[in-house]
ROZA-498044 format. One line per 2 residues: number of its first residue (from 1); their letters; for each residue x, y, z of N, C-alpha, C, O, CB. Coordinates in nm, 2 decimals, decimal comma, always signed. Glycine has a CB too. Layout:
! residues N
NUM) a) X:Y:Z:X:Y:Z:X:Y:Z:X:Y:Z:X:Y:Z ~ ...
//
This chain:
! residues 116
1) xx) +9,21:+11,61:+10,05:+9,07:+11,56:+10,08:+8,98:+11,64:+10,00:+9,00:+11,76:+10,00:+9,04:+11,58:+10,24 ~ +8,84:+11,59:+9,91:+8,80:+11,59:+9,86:+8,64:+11,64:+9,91:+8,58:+11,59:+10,01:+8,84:+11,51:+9,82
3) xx) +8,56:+11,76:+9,83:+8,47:+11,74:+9,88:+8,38:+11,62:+9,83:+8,36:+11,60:+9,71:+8,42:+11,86:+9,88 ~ +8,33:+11,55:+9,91:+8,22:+11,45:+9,83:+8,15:+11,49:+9,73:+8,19:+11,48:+9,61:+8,11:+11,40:+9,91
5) xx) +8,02:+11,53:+9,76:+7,96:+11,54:+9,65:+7,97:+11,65:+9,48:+7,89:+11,66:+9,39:+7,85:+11,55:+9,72 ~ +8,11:+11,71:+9,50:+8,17:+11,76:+9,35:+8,21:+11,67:+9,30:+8,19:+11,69:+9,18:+8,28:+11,84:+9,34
7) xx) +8,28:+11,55:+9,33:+8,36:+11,47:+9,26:+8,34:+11,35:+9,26:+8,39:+11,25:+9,21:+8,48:+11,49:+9,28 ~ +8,23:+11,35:+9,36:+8,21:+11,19:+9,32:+8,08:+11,14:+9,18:+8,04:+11,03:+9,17:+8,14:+11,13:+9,49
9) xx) +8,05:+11,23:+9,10:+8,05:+11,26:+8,94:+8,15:+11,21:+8,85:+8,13:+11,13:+8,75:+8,05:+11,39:+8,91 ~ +8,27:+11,28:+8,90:+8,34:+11,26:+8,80:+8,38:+11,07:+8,80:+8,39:+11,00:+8,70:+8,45:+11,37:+8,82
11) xx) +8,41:+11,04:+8,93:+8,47:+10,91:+8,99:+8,40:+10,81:+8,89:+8,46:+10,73:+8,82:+8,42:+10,88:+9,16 ~ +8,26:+10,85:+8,89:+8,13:+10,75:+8,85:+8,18:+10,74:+8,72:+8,21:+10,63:+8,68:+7,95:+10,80:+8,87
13) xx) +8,18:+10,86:+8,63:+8,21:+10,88:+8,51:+8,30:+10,77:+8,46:+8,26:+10,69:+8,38:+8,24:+11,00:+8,50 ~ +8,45:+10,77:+8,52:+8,58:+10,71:+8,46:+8,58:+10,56:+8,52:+8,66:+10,48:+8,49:+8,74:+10,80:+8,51
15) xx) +8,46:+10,53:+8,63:+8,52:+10,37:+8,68:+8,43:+10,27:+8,56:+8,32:+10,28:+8,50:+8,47:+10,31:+8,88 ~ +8,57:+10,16:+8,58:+8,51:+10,08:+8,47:+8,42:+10,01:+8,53:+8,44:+9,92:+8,45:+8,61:+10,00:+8,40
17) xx) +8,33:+9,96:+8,59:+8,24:+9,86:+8,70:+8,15:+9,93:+8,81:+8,20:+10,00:+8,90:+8,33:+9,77:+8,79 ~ +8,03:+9,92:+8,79:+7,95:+10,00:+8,87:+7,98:+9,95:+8,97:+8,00:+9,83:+8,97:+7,83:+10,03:+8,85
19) xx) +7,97:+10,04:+9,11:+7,94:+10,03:+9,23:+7,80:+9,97:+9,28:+7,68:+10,01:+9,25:+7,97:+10,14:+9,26 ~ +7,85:+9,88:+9,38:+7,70:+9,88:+9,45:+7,72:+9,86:+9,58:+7,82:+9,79:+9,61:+7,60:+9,77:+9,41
21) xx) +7,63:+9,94:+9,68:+7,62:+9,96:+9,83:+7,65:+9,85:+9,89:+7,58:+9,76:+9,85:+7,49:+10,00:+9,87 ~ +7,71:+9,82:+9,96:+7,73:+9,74:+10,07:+7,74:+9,75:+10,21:+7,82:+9,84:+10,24:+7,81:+9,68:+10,06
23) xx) +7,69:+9,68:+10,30:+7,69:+9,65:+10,48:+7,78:+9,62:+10,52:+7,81:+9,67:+10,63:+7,61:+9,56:+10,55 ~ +7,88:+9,52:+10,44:+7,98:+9,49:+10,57:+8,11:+9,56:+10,59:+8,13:+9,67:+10,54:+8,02:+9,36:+10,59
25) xx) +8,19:+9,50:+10,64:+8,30:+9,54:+10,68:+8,42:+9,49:+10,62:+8,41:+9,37:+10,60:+8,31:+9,52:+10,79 ~ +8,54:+9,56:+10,58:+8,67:+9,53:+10,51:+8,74:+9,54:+10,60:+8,71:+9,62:+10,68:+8,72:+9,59:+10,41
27) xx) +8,88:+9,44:+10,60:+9,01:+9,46:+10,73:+9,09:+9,53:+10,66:+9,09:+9,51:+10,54:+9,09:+9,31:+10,81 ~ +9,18:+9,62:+10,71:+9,29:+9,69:+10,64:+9,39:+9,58:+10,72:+9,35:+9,52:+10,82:+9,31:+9,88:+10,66
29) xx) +9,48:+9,56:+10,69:+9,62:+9,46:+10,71:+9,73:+9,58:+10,72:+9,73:+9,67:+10,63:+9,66:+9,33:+10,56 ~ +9,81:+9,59:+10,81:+9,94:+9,66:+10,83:+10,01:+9,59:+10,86:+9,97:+9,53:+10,96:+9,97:+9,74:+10,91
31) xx) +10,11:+9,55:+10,82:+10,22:+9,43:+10,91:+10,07:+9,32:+10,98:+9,97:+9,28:+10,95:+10,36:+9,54:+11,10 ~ +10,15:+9,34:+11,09:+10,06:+9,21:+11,20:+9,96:+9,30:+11,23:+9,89:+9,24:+11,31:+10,14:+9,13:+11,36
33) xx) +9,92:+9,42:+11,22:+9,79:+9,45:+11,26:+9,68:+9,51:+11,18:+9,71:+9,59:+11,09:+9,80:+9,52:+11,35 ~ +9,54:+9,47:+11,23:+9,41:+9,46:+11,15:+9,36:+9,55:+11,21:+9,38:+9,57:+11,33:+9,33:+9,33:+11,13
35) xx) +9,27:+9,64:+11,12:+9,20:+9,75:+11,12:+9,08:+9,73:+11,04:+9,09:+9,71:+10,92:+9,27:+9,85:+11,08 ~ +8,95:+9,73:+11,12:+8,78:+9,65:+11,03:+8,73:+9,86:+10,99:+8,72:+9,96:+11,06:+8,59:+9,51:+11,24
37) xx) +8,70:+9,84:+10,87:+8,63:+9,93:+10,82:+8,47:+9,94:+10,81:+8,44:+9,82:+10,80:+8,69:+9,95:+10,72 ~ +8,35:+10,01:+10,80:+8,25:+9,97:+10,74:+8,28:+9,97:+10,60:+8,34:+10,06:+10,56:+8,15:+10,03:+10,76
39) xx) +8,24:+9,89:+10,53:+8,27:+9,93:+10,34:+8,14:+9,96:+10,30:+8,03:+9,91:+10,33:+8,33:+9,79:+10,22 ~ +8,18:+10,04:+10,22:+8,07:+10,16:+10,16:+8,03:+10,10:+10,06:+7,92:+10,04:+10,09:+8,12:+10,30:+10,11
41) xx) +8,07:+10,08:+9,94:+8,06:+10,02:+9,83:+8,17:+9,93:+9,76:+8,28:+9,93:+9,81:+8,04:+10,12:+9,76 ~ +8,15:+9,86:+9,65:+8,21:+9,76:+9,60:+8,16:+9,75:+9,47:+8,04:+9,79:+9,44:+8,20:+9,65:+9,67
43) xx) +8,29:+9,67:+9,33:+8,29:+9,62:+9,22:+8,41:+9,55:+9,22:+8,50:+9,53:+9,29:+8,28:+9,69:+9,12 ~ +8,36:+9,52:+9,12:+8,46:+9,43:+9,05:+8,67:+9,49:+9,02:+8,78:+9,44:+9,02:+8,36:+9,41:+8,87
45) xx) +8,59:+9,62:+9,01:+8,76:+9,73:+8,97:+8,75:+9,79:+9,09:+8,79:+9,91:+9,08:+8,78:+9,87:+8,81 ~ +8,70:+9,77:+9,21:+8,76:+9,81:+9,38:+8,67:+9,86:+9,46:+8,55:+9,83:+9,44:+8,89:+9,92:+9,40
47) xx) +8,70:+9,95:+9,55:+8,57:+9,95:+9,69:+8,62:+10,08:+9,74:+8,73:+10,13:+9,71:+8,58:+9,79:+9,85 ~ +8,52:+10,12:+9,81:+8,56:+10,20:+9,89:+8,47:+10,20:+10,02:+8,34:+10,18:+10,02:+8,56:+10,32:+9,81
49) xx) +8,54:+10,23:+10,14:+8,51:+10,26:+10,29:+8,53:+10,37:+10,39:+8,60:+10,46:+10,36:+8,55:+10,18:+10,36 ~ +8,47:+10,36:+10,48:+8,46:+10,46:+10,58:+8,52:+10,44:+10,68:+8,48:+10,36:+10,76:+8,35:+10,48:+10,62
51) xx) +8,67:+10,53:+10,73:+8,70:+10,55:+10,80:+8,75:+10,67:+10,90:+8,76:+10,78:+10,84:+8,71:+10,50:+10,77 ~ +8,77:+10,67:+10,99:+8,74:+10,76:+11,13:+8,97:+10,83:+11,08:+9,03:+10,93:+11,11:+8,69:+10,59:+11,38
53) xx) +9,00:+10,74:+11,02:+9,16:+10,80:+11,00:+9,18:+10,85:+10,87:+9,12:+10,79:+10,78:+9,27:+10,70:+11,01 ~ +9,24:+10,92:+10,85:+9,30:+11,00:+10,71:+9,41:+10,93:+10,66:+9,52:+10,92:+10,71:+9,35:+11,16:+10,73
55) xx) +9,34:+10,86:+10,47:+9,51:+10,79:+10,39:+9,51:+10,89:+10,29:+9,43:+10,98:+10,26:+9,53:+10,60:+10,31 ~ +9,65:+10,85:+10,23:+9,70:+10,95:+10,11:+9,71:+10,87:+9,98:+9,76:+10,76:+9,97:+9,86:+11,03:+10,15
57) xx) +9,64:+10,95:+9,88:+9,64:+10,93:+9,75:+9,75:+10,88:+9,69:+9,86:+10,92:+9,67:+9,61:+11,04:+9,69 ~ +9,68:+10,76:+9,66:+9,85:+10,68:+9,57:+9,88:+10,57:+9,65:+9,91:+10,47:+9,60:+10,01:+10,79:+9,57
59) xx) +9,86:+10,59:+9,82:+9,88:+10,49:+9,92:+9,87:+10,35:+9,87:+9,77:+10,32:+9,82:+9,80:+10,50:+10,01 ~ +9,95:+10,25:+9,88:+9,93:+10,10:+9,87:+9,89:+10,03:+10,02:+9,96:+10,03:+10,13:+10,09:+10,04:+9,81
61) xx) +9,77:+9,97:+9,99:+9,75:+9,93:+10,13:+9,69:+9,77:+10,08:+9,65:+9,75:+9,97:+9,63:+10,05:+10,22 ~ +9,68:+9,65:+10,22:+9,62:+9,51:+10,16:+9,53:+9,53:+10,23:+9,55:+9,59:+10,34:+9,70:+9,36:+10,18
63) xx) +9,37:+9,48:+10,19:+9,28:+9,48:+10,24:+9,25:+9,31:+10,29:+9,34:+9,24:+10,31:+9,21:+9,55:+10,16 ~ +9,17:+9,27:+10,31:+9,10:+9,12:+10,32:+8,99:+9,09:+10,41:+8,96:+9,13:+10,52:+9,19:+9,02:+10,37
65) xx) +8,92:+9,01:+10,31:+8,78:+8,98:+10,34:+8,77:+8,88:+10,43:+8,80:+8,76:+10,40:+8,70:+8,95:+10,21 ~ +8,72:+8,90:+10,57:+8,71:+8,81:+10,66:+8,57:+8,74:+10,63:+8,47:+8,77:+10,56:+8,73:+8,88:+10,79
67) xx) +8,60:+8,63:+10,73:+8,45:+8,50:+10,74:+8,38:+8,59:+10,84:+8,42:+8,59:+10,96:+8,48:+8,30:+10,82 ~ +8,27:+8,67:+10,80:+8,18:+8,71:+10,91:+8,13:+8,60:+11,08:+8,10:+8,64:+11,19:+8,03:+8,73:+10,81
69) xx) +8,16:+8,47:+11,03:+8,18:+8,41:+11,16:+8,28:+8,37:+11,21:+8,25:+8,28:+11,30:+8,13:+8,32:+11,17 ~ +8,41:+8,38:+11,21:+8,55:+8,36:+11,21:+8,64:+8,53:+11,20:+8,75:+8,49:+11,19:+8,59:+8,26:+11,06
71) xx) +8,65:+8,64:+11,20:+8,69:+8,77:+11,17:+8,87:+8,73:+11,16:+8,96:+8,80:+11,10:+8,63:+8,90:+11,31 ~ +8,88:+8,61:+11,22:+8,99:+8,60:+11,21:+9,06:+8,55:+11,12:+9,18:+8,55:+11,12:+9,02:+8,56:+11,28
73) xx) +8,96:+8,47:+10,99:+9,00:+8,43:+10,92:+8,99:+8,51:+10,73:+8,90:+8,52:+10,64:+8,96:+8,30:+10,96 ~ +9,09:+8,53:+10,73:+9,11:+8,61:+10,60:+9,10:+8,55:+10,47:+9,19:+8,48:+10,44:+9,24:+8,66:+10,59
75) xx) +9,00:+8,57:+10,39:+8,95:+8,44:+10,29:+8,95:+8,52:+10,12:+8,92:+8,47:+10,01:+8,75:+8,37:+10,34 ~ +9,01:+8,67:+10,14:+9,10:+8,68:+10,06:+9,19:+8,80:+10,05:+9,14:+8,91:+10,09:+9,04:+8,65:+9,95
77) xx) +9,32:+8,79:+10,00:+9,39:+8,96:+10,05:+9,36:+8,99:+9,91:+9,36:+8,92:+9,81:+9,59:+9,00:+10,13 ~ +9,34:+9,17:+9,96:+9,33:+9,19:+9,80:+9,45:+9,37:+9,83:+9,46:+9,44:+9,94:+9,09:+9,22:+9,73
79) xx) +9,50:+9,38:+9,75:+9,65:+9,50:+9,71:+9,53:+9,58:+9,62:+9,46:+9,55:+9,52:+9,85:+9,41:+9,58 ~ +9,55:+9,71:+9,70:+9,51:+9,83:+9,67:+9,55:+9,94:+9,66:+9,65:+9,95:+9,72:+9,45:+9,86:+9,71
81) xx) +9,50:+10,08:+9,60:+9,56:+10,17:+9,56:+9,46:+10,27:+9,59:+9,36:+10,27:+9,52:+9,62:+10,16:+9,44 ~ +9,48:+10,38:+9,70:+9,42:+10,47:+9,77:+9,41:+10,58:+9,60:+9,50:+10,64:+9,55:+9,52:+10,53:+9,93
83) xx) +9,26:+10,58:+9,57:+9,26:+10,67:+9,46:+9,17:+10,81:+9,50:+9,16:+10,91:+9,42:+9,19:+10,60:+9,33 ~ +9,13:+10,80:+9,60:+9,00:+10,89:+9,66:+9,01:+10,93:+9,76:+9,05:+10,85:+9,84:+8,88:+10,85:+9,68
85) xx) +8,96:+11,09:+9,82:+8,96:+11,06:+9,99:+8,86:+11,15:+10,02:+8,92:+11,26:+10,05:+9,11:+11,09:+10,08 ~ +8,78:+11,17:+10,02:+8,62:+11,25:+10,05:+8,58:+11,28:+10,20:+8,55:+11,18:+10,26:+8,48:+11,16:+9,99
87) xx) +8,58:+11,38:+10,25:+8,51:+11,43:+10,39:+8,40:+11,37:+10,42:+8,33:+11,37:+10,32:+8,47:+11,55:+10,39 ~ +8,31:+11,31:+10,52:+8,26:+11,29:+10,52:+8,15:+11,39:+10,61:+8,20:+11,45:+10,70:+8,29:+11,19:+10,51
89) xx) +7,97:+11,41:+10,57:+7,94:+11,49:+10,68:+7,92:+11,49:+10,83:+7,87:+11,57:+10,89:+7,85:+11,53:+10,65 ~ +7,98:+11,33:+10,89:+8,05:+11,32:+10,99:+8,20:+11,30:+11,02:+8,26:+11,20:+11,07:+8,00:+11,24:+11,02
91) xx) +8,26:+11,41:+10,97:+8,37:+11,44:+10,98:+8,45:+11,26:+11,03:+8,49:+11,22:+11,13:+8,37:+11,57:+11,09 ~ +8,45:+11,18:+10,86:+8,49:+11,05:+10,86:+8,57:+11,09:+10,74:+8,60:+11,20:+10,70:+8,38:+10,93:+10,87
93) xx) +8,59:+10,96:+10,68:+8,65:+11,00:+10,55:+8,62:+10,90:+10,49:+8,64:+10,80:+10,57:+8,80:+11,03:+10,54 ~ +8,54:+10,85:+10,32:+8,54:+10,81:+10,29:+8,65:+10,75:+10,19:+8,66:+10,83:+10,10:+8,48:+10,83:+10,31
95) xx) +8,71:+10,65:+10,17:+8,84:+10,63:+10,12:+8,81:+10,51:+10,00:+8,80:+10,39:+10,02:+8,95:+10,59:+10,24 ~ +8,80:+10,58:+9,84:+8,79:+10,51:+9,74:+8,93:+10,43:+9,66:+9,03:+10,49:+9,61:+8,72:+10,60:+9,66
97) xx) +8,90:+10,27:+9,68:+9,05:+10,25:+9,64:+9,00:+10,15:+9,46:+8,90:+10,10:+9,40:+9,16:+10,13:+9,81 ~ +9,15:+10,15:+9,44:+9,11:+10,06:+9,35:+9,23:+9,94:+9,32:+9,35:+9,94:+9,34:+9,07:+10,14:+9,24
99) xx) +9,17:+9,86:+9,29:+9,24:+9,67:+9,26:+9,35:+9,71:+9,20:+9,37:+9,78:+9,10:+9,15:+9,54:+9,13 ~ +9,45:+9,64:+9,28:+9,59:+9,64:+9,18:+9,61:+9,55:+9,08:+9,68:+9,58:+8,98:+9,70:+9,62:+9,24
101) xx) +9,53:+9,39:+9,09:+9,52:+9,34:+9,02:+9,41:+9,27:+8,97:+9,34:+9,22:+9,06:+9,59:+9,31:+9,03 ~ +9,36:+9,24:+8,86:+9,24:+9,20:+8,84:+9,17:+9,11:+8,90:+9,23:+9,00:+8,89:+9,24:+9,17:+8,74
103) xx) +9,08:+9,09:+8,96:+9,00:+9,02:+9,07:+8,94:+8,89:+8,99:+8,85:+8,92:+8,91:+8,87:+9,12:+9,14 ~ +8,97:+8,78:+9,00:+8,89:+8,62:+8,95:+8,76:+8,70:+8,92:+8,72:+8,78:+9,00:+8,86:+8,46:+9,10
105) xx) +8,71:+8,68:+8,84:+8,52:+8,69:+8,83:+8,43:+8,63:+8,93:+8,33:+8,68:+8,99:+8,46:+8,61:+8,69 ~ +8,50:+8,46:+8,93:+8,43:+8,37:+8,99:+8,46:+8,40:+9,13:+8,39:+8,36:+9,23:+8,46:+8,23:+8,94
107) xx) +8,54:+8,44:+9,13:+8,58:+8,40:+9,29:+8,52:+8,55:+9,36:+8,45:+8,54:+9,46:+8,79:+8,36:+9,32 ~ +8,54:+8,65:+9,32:+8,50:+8,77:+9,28:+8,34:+8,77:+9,38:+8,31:+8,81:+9,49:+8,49:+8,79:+9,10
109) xx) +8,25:+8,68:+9,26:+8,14:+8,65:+9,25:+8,09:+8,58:+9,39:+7,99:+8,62:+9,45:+8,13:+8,57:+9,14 ~ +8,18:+8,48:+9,41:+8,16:+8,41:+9,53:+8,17:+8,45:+9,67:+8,12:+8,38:+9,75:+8,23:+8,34:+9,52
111) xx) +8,22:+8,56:+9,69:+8,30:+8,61:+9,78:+8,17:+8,71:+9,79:+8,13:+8,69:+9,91:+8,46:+8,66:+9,73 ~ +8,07:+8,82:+9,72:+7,97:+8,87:+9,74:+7,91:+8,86:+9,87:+7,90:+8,94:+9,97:+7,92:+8,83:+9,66
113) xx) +7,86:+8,75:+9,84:+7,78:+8,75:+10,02:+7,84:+8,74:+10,13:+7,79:+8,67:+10,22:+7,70:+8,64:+10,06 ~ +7,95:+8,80:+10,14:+7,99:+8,83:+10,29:+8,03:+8,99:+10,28:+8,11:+9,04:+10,36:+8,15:+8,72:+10,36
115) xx) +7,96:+9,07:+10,19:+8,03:+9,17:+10,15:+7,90:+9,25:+10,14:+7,90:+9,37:+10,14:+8,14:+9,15:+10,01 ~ +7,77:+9,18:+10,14:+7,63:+9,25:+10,13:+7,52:+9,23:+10,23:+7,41:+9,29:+10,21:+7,57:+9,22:+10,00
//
């Protein structure tokens, strides 16, 4: 675990796609069970969120973007790779991941407004 603000410099430095702030929420997927995060930020090369549990660097985890009016319906999974894990100053953890595989543009694009 990382202090935040040392290294989240460097993070900015090497990602290929800027980040931008976002409101809503990402589901983590385990087997059959879902876990809603707030998400912190988002691009195009991956996201990162806030959560109350501690993952480990390297972790493969599926995320998916639910229908803010449906939560139940998963409209897209996306395969990630735990690259970050920052303290938060409410003893949370912010957890920066990134795309395993390259994300559609369009669809990418489309998908935005349930994500801001």
């Amino acid at each position: 675990v990382k202090d935040q603000e040392q290294d989240e410099e460097y993070y900015r430095s090497i990602r290929e796609f800027e980040r931008v702030e976002a409101s809503g929420n990402i589901t983590i997927i385990d087997g059959e069970e879902q876990y809603v995060f707030p998400l912190n930020d988002y691009s195009q090369g991956g996201l990162s969120f806030i959560s109350g549990r501690q993952f480990n660097v390297g972790q493969l985890i599926s995320s998916g973007i639910t229908d803010p009016t449906n939560p139940d319906l998963v409209l897209m999974e996306l395969k990630m790779e735990v690259r970050g894990i920052f303290k938060t100053d409410d003893n949370q953890f912010k957890i920066g991941c990134m795309f395993l595989d390259p994300v559609d543009e369009d669809l990418w694009h489309g998908l935005l407004q349930y994500l801001s």
